[in-house]
PDB file of N, CA, C, O and CB in Angstrom:
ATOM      1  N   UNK A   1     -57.708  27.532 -16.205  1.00  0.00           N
ATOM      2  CA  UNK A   1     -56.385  27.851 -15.696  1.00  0.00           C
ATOM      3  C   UNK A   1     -55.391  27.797 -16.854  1.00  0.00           C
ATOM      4  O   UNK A   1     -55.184  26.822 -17.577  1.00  0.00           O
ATOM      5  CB  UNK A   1     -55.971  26.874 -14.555  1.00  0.00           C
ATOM      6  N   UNK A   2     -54.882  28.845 -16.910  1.00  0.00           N
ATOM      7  CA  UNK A   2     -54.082  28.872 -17.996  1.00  0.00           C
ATOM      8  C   UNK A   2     -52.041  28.256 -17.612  1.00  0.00           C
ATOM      9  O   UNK A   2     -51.528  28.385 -16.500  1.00  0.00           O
ATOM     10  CB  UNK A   2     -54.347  30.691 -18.500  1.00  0.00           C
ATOM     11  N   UNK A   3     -51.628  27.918 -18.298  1.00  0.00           N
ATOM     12  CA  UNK A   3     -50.353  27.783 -18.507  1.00  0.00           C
ATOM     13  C   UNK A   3     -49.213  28.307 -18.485  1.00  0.00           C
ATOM     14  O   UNK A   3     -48.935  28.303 -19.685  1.00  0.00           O
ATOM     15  CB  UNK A   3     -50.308  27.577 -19.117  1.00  0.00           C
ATOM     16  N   UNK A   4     -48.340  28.765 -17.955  1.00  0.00           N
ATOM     17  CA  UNK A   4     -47.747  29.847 -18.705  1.00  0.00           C
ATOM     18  C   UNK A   4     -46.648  29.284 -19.122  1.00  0.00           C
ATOM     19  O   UNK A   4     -46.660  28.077 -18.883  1.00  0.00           O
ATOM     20  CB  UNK A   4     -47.495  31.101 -18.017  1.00  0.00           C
ATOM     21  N   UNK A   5     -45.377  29.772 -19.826  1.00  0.00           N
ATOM     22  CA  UNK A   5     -44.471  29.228 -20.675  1.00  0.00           C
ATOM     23  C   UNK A   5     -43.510  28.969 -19.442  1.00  0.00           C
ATOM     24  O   UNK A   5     -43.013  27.873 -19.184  1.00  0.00           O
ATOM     25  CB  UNK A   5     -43.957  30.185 -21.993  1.00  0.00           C
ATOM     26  N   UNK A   6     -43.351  29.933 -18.841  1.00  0.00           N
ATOM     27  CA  UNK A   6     -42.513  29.603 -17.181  1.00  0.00           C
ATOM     28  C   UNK A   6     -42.602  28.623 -16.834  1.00  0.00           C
ATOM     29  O   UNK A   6     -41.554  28.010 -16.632  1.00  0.00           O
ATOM     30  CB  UNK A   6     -42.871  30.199 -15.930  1.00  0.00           C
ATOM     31  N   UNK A   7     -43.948  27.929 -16.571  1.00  0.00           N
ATOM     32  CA  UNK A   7     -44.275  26.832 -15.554  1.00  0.00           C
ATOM     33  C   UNK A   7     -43.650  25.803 -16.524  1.00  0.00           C
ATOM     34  O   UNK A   7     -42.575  25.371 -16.108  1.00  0.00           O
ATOM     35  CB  UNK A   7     -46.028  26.580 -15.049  1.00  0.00           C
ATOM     36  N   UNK A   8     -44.079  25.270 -17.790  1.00  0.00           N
ATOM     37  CA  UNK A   8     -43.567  24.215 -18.801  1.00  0.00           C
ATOM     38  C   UNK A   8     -42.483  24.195 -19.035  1.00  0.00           C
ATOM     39  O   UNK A   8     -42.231  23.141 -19.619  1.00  0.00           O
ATOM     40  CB  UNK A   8     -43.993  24.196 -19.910  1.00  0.00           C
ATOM     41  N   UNK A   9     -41.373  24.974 -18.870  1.00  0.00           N
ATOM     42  CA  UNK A   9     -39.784  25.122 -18.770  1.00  0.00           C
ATOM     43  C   UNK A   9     -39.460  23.942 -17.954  1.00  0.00           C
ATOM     44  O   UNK A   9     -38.876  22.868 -18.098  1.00  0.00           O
ATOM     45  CB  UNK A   9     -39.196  26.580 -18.034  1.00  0.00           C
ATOM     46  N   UNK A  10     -40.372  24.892 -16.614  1.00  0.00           N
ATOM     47  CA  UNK A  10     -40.080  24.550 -15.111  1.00  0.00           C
ATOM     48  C   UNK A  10     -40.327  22.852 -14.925  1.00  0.00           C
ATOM     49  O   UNK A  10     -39.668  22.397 -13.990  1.00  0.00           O
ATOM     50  CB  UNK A  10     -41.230  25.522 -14.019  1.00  0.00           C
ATOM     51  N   UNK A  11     -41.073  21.957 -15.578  1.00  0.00           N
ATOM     52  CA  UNK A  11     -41.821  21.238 -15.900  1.00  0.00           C
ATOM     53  C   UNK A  11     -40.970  20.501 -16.690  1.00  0.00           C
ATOM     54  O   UNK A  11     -41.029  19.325 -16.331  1.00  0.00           O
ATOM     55  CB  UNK A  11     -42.899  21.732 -16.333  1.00  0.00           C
ATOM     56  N   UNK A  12     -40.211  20.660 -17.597  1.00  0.00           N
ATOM     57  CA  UNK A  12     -39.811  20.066 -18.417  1.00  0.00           C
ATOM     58  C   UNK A  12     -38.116  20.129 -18.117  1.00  0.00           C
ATOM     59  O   UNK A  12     -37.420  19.147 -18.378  1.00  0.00           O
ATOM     60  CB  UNK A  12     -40.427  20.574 -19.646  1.00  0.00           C
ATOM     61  N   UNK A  13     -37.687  21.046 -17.697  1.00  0.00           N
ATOM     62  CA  UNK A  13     -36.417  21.025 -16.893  1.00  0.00           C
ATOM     63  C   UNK A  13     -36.430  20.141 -15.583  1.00  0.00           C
ATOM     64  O   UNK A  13     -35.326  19.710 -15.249  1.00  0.00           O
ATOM     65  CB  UNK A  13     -36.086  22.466 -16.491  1.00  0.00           C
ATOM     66  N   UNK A  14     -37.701  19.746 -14.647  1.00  0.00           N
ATOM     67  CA  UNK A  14     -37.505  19.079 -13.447  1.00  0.00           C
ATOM     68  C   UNK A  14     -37.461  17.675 -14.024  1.00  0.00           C
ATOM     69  O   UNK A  14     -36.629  16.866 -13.614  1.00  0.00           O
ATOM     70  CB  UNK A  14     -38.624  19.363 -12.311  1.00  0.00           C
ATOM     71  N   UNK A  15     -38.419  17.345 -15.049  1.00  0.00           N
ATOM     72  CA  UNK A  15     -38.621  16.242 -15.284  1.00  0.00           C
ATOM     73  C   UNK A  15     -37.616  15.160 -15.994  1.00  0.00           C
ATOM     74  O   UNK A  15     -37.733  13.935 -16.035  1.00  0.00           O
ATOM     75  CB  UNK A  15     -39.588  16.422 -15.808  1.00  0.00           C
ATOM     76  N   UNK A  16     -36.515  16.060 -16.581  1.00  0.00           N
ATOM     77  CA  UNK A  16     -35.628  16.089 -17.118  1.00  0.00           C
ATOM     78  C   UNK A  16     -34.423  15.579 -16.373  1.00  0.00           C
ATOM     79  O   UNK A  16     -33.851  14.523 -16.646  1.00  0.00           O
ATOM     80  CB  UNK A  16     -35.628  17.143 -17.543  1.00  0.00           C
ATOM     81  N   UNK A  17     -34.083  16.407 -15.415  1.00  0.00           N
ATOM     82  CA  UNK A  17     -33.119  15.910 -14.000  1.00  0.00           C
ATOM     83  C   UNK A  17     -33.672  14.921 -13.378  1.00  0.00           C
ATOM     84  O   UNK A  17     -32.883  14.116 -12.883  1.00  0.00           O
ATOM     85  CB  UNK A  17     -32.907  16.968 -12.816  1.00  0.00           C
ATOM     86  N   UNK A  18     -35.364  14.620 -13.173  1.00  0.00           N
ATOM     87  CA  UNK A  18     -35.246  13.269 -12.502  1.00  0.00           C
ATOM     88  C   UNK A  18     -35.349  12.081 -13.631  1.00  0.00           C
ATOM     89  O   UNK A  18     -35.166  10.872 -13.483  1.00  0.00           O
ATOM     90  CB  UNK A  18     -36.477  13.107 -11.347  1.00  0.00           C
ATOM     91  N   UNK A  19     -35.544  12.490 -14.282  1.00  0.00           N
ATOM     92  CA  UNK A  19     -35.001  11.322 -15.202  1.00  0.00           C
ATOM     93  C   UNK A  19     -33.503  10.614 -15.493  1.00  0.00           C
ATOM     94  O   UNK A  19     -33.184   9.428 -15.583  1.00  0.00           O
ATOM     95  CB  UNK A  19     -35.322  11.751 -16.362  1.00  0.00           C
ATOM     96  N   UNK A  20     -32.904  11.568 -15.575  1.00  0.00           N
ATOM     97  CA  UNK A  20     -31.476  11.562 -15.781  1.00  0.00           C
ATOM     98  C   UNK A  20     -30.599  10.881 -14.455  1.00  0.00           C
ATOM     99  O   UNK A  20     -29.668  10.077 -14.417  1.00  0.00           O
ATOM    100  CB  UNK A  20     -31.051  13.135 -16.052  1.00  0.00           C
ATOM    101  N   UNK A  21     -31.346  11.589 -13.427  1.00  0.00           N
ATOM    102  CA  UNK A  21     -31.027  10.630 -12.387  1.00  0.00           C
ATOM    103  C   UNK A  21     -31.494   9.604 -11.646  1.00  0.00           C
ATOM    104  O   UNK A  21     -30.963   9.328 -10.570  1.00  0.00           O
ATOM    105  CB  UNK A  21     -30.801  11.062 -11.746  1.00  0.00           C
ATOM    106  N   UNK A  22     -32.510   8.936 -12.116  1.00  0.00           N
ATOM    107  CA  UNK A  22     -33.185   7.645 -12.200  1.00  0.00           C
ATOM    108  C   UNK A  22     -32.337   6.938 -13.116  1.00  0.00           C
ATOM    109  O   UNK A  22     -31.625   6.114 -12.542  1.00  0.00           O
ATOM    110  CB  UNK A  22     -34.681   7.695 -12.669  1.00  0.00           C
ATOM    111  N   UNK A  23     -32.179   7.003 -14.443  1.00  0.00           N
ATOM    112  CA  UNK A  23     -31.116   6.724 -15.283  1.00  0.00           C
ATOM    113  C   UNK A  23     -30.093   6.464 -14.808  1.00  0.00           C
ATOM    114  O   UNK A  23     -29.982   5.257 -14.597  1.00  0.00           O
ATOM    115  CB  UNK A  23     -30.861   7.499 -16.022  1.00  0.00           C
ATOM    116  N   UNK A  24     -28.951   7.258 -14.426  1.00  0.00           N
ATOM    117  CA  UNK A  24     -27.852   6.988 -13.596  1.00  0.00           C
ATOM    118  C   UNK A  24     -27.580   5.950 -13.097  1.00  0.00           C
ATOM    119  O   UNK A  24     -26.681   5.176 -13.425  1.00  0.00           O
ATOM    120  CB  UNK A  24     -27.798   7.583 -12.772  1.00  0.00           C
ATOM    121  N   UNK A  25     -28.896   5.783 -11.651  1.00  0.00           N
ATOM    122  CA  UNK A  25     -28.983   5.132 -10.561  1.00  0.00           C
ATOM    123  C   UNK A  25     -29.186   3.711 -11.332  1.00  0.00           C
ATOM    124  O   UNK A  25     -28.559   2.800 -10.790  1.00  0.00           O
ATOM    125  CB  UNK A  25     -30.118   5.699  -9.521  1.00  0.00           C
ATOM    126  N   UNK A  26     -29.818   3.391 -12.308  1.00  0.00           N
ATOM    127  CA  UNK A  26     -30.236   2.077 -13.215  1.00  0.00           C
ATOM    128  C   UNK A  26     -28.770   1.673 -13.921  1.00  0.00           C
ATOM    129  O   UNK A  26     -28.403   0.515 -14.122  1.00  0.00           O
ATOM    130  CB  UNK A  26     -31.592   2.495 -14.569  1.00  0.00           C
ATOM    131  N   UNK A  27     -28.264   2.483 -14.143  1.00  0.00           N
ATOM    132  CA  UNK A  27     -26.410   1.972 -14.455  1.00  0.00           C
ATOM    133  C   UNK A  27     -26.026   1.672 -13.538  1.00  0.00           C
ATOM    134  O   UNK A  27     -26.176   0.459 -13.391  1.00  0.00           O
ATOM    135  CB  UNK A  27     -25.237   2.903 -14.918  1.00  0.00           C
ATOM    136  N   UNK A  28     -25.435   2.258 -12.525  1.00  0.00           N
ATOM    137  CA  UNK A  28     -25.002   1.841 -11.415  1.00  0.00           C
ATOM    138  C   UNK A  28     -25.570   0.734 -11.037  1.00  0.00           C
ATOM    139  O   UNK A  28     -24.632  -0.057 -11.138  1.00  0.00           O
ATOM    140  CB  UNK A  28     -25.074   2.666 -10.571  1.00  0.00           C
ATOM    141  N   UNK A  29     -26.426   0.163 -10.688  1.00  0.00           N
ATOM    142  CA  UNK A  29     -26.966  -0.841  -9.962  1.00  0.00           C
ATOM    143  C   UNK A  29     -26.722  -1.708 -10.608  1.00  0.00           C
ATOM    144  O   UNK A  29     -26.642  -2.812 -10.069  1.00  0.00           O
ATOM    145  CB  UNK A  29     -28.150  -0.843  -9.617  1.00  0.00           C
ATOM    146  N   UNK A  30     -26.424  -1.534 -12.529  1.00  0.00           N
ATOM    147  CA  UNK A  30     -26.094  -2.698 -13.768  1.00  0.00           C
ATOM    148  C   UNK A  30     -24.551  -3.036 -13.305  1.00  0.00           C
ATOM    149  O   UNK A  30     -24.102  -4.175 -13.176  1.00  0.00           O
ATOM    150  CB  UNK A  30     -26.182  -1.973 -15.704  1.00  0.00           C
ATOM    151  N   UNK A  31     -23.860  -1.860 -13.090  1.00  0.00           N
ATOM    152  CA  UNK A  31     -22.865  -2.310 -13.038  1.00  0.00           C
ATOM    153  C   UNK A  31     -21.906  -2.643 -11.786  1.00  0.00           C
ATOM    154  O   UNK A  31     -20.835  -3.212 -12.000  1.00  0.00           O
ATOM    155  CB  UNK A  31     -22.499  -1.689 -13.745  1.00  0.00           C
ATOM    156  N   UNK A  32     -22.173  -2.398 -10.882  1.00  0.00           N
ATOM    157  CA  UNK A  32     -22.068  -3.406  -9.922  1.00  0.00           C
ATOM    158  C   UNK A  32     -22.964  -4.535  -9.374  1.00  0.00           C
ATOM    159  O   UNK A  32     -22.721  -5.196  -8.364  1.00  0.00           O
ATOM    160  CB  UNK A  32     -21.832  -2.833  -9.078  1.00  0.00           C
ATOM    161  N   UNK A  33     -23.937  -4.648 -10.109  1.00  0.00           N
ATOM    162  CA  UNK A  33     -24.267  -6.260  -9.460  1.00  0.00           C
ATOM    163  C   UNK A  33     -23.540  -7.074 -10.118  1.00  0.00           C
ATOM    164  O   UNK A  33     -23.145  -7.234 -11.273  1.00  0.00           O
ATOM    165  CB  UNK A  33     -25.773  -6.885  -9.574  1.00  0.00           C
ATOM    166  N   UNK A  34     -23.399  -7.880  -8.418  1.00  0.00           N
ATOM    167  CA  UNK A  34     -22.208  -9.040  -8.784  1.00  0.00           C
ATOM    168  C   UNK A  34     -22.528 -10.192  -9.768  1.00  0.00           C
ATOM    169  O   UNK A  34     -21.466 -10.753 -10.037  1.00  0.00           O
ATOM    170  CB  UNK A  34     -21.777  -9.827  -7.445  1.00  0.00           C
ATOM    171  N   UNK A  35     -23.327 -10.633 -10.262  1.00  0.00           N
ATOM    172  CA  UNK A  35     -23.487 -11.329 -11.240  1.00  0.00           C
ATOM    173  C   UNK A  35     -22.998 -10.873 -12.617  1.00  0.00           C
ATOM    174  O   UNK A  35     -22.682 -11.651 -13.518  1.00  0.00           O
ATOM    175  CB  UNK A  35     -24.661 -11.564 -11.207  1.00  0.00           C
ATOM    176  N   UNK A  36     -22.964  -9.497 -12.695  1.00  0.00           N
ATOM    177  CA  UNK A  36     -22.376  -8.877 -14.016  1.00  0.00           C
ATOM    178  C   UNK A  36     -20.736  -8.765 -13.907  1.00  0.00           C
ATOM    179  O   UNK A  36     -20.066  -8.114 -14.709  1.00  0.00           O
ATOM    180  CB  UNK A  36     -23.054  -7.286 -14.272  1.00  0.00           C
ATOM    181  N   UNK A  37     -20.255  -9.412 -12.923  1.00  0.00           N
ATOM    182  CA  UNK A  37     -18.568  -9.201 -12.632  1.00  0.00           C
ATOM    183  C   UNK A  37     -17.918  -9.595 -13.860  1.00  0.00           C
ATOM    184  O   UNK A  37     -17.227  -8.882 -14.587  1.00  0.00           O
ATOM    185  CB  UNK A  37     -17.877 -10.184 -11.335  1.00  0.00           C
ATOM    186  N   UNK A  38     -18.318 -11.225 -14.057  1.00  0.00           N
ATOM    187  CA  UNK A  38     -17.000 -12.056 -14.648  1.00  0.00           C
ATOM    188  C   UNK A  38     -17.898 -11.510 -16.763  1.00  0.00           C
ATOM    189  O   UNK A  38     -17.260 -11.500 -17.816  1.00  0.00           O
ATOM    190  CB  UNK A  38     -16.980 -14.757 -13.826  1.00  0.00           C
ATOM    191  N   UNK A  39     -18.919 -11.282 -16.642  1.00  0.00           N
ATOM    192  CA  UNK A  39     -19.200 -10.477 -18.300  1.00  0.00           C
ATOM    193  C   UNK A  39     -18.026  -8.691 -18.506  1.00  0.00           C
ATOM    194  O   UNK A  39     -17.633  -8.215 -19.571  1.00  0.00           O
ATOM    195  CB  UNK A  39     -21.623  -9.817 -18.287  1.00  0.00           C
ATOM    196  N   UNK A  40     -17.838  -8.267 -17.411  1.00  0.00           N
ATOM    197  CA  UNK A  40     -16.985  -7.115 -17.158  1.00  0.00           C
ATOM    198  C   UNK A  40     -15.464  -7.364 -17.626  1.00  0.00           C
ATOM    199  O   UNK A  40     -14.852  -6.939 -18.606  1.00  0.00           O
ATOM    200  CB  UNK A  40     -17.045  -6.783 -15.618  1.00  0.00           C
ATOM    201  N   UNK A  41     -14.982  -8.422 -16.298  1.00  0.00           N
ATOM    202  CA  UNK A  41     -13.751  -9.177 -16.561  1.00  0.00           C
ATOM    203  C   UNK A  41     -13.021  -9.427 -17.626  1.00  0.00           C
ATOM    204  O   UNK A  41     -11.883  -9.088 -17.951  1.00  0.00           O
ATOM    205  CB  UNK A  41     -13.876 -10.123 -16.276  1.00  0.00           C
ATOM    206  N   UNK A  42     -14.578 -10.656 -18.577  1.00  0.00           N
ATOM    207  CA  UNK A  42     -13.695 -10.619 -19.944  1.00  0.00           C
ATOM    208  C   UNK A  42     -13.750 -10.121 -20.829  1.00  0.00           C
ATOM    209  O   UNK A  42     -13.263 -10.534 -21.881  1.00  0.00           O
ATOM    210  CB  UNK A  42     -13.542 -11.366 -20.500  1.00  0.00           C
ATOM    211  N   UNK A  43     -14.600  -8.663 -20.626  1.00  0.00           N
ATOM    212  CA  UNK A  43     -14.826  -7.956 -21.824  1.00  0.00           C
ATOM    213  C   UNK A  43     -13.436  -7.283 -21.125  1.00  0.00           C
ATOM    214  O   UNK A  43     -12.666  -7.549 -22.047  1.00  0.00           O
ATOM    215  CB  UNK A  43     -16.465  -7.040 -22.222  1.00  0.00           C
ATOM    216  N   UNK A  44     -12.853  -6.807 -20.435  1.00  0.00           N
ATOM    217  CA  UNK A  44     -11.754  -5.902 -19.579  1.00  0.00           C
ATOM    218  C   UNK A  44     -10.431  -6.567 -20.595  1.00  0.00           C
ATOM    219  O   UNK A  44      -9.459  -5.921 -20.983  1.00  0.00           O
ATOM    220  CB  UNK A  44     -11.641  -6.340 -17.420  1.00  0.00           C
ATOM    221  N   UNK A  45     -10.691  -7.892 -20.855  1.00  0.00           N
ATOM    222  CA  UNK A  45      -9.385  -8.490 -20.953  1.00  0.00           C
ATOM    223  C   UNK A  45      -9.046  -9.256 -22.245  1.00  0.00           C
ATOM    224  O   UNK A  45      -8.034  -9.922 -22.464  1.00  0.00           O
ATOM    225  CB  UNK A  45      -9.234  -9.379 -19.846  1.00  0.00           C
ATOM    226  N   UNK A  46     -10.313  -8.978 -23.224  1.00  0.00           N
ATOM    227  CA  UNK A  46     -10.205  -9.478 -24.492  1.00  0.00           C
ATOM    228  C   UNK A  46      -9.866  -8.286 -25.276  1.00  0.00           C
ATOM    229  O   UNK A  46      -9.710  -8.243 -26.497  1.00  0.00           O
ATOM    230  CB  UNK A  46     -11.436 -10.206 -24.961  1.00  0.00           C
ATOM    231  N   UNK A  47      -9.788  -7.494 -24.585  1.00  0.00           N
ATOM    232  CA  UNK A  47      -9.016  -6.529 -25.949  1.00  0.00           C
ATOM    233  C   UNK A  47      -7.380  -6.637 -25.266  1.00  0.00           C
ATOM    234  O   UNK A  47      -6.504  -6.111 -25.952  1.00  0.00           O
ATOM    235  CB  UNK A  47      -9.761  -4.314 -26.125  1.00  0.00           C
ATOM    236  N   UNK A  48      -7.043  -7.150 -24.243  1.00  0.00           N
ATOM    237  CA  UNK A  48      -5.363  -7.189 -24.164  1.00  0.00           C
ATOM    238  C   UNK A  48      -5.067  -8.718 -25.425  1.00  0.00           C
ATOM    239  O   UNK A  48      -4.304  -8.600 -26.383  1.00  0.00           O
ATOM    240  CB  UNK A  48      -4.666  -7.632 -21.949  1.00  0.00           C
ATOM    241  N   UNK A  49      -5.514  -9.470 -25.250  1.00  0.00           N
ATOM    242  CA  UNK A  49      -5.366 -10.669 -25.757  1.00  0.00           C
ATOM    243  C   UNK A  49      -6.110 -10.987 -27.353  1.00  0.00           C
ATOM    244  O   UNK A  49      -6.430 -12.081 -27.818  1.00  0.00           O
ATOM    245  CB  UNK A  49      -5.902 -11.536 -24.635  1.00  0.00           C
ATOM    246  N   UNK A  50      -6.236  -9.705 -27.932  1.00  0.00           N
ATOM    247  CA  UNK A  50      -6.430  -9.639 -29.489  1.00  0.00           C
ATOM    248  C   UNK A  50      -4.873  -9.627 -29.587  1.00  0.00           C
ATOM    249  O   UNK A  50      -3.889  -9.549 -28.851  1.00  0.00           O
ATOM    250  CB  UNK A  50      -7.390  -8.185 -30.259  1.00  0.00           C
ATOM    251  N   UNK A  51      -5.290  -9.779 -31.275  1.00  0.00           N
ATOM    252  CA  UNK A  51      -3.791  -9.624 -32.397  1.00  0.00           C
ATOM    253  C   UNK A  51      -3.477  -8.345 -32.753  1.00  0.00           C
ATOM    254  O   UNK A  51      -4.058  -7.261 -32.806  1.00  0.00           O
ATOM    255  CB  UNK A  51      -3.915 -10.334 -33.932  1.00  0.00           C
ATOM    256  N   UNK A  52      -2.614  -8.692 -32.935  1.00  0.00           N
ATOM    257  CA  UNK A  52      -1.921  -6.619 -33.098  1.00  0.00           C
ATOM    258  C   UNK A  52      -1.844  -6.730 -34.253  1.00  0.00           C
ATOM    259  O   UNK A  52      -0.717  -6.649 -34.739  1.00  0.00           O
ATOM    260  CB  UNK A  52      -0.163  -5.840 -32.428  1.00  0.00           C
ATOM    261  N   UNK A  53      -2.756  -6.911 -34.955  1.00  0.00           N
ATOM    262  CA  UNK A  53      -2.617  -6.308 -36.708  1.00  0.00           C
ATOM    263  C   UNK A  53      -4.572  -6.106 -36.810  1.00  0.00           C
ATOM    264  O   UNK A  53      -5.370  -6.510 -35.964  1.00  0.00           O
ATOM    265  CB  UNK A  53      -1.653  -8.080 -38.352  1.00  0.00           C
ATOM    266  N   UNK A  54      -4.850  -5.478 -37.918  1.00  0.00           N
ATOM    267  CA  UNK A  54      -5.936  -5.502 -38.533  1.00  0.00           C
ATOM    268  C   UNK A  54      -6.949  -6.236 -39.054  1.00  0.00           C
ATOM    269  O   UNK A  54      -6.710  -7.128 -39.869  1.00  0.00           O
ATOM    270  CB  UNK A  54      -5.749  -5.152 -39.050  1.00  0.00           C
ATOM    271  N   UNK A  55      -8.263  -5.932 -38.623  1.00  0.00           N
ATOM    272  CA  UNK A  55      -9.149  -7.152 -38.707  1.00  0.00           C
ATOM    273  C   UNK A  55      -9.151  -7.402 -40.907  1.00  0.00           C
ATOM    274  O   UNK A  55      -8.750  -6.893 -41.954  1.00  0.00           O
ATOM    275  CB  UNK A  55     -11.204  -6.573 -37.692  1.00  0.00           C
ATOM    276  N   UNK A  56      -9.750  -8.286 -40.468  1.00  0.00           N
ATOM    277  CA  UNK A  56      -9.551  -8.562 -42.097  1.00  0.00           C
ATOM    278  C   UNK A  56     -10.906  -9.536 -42.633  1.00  0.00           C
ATOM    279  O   UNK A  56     -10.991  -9.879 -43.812  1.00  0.00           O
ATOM    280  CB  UNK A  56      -7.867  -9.540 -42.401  1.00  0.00           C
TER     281      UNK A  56
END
């Protein structure tokens, strides 16, 4: 049975989207579980409460 270049597109384009959206779904789930809140929080709020000049 041969191959054709169609089918491996086809193949490599599907595999592609479910990956990407398996991916997705693995962020999402990072970033709302509630245990990851208060690591969010103070990363949210340590850049208000840096110094306003240049690191050095």
């Amino acid at each position: 049975m041969a191959v054709s270049h169609d089918d491996l597109v086809w193949l490599a384009q599907s595999a592609g989207l479910f990956y990407l959206i398996g991916l997705s779904a693995i962020v999402l789930v990072y970033v709302y579980w509630p245990s990851n809140k208060k690591r969010f929080e103070k990363a949210a709020e340590a850049i208000l409460h840096g110094e306003d000049r240049p690191w050095r």
